[in-house]
C-alpha positions as CSV (number, residue, x, y, z in Angstrom):
1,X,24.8,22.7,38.1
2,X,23.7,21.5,34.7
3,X,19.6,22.1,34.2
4,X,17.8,20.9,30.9
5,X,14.7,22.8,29.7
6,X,12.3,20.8,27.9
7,X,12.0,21.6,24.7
8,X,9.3,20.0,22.4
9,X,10.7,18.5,19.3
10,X,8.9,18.7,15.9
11,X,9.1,16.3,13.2
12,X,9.2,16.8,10.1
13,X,7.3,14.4,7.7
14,X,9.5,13.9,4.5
15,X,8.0,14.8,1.4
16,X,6.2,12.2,-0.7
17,X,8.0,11.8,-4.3
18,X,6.8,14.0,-7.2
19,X,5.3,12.3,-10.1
20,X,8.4,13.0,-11.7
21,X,10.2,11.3,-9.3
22,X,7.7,7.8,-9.3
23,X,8.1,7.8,-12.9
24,X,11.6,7.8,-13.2
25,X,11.6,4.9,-10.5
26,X,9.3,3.1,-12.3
27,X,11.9,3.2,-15.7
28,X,14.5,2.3,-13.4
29,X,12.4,-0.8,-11.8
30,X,12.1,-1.8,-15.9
31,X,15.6,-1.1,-16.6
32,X,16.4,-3.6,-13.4
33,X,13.4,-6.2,-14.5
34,X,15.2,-6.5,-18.3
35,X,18.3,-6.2,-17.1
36,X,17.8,-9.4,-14.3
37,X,15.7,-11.2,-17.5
38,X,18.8,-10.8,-20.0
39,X,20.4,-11.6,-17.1
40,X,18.8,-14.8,-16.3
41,X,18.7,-16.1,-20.1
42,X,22.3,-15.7,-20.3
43,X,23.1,-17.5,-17.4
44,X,20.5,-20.3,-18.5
45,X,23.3,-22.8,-17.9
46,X,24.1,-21.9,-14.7
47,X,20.5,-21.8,-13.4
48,X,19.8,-25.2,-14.1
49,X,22.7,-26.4,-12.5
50,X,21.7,-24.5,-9.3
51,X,18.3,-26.2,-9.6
52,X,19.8,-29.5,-10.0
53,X,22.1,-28.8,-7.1
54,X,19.1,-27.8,-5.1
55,X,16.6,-30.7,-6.2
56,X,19.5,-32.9,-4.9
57,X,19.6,-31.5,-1.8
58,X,16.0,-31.3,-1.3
59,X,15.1,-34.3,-2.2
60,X,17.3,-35.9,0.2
61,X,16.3,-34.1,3.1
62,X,12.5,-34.8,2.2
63,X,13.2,-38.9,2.1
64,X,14.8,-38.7,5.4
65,X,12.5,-37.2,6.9
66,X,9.8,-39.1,5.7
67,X,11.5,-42.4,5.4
68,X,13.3,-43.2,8.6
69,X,13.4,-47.1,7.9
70,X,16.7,-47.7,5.4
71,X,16.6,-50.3,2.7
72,X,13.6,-48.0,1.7
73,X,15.3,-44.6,2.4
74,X,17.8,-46.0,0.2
75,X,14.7,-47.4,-2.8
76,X,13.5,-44.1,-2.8
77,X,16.5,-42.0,-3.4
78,X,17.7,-44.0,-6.1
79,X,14.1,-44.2,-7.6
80,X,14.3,-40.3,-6.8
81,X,16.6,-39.9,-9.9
82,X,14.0,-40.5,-12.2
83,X,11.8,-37.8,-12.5
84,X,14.6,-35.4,-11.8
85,X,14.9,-34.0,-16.0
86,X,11.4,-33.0,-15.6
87,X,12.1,-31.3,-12.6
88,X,14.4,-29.1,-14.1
89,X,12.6,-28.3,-17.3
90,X,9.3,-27.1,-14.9
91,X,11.4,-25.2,-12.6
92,X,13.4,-23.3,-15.3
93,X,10.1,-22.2,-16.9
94,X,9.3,-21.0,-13.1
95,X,12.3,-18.9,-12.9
96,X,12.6,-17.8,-16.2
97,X,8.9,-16.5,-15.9
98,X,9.1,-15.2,-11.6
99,X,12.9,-14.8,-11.3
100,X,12.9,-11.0,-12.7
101,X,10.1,-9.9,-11.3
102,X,10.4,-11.6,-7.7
103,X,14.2,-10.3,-7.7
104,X,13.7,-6.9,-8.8
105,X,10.9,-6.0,-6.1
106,X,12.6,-7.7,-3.4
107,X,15.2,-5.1,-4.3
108,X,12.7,-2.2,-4.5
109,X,11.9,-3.1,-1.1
110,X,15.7,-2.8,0.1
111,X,15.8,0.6,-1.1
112,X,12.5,1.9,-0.7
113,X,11.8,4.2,2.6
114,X,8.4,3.5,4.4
């Protein structure tokens, strides 16, 4: 017959990073912030196409669900054309200001232990 003693178990906190250690992650989180800014100036084309893609689709499922009655469901997503370039010139200001920073901490967080 099998018996188990019972043994205590003792954990071991892990050690907190060295300074040496937080400053090299902190060059790294720069290199990734520059790099995701070159990044998103490159690609400045492609951005604003996936905010027109998205202000499409947005705005389409905001009139429907605000305007169930049709001929004006209709009115308003033809008149919901209109301001549409100034959409896009106010959101790419948005990401080109948030989109580095925003991306490269939510990536931080993916690697970073707690």
């Amino acid at each position: 017959m099998l018996s188990r003693e019972k043994k205590s178990v003792k954990i071991v906190a892990l050690p907190d990073t060295t300074p040496e250690e937080k400053k090299f992650q902190q060059e790294r989180l720069r290199d990734i912030y520059l790099l995701l800014e070159n990044l998103a100036l490159n690609e400045e084309a492609t951005i604003k196409l996936i905010i027109d893609c998205l202000y499409d689709i947005g705005i389409i499922n905001i009139i429907n669900k605000k305007i169930p009655n049709r001929s004006m469901n209709k009115l308003a997503k033809f008149l919901a054309k209109t301001p549409k370039p100034l959409f896009k010139i106010i959101a790419w200001q948005w990401v080109k200001k948030n989109l580095p920073t925003r991306v490269t901490n939510w990536l931080h967080n993916k690697v970073k232990f707690k």
